[in-house]
C-alpha positions in Angstrom: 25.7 43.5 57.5 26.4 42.2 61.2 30.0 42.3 60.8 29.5 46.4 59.7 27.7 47.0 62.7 29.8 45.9 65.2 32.6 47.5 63.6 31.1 51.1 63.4 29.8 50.2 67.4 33.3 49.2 68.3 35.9 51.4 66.6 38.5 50.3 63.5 40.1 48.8 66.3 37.6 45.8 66.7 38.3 45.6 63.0 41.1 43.2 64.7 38.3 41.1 65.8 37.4 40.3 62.2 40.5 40.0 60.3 42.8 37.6 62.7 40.9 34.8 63.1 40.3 34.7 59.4 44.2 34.5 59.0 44.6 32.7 62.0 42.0 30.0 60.1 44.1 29.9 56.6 46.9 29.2 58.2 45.7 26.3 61.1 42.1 25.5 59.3 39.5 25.1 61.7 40.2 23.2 64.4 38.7 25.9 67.4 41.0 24.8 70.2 43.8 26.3 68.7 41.8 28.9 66.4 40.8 30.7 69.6 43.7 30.7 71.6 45.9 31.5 68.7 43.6 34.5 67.2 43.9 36.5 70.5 47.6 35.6 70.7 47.7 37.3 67.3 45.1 40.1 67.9 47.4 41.1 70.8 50.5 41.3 69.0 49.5 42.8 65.5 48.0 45.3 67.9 51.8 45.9 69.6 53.1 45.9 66.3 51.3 48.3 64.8 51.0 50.5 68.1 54.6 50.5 68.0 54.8 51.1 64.5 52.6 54.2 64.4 53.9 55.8 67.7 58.0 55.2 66.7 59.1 53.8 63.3 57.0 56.8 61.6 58.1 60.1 62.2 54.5 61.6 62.4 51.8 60.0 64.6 49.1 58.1 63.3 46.1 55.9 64.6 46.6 52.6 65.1 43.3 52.2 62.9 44.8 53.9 59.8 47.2 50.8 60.1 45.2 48.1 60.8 43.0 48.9 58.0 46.2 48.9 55.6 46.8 45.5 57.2 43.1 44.8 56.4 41.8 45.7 54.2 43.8 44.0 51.6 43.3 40.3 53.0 39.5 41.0 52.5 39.4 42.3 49.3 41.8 38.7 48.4 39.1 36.6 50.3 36.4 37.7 48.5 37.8 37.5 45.3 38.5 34.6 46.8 35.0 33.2 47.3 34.0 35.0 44.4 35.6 33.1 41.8 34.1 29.7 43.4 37.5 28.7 44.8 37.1 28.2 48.4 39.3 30.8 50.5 40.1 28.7 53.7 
């Protein structure tokens, strides 16, 4: 419910916020001097990815958000199946 919050306060961009570190986590595991570092390293770039993507590759303009929630929305749906089916997701 917390996580929905800050999303509709920040915009489908904070949505960032929520979905790299998760990533960033499955692929390092938790050790938090490289999680944090590494997430905003990551938030930056899918962000220039997918600003570049919507503004040149496409030949209409999108939001950025449209894209990110492609990216998304996906890799939450597959971590909580995930977590659903008992297996543990990180």
């Amino acid at each position: 419910m917390v996580a929905a919050v800050c999303v509709s306060v920040s915009g489908i961009i904070g949505f960032v916020g929520l979905l790299i570190p998760h990533m960033i986590r499955s692929v390092i595991g938790p050790d938090n001097r490289r999680l944090i570092p590494l997430s905003f390293l990551a938030g930056a770039i899918l962000l220039l990815c997918a600003d570049t993507i919507t503004r040149a590759v496409l030949p209409v303009e999108i939001p950025i958000g449209v894209l990110t929630a492609l990216i998304g929305g996906p890799f939450f749906c597959y971590i909580f199946r995930k977590r659903q089916t008992g297996g543990r997701a990180f």
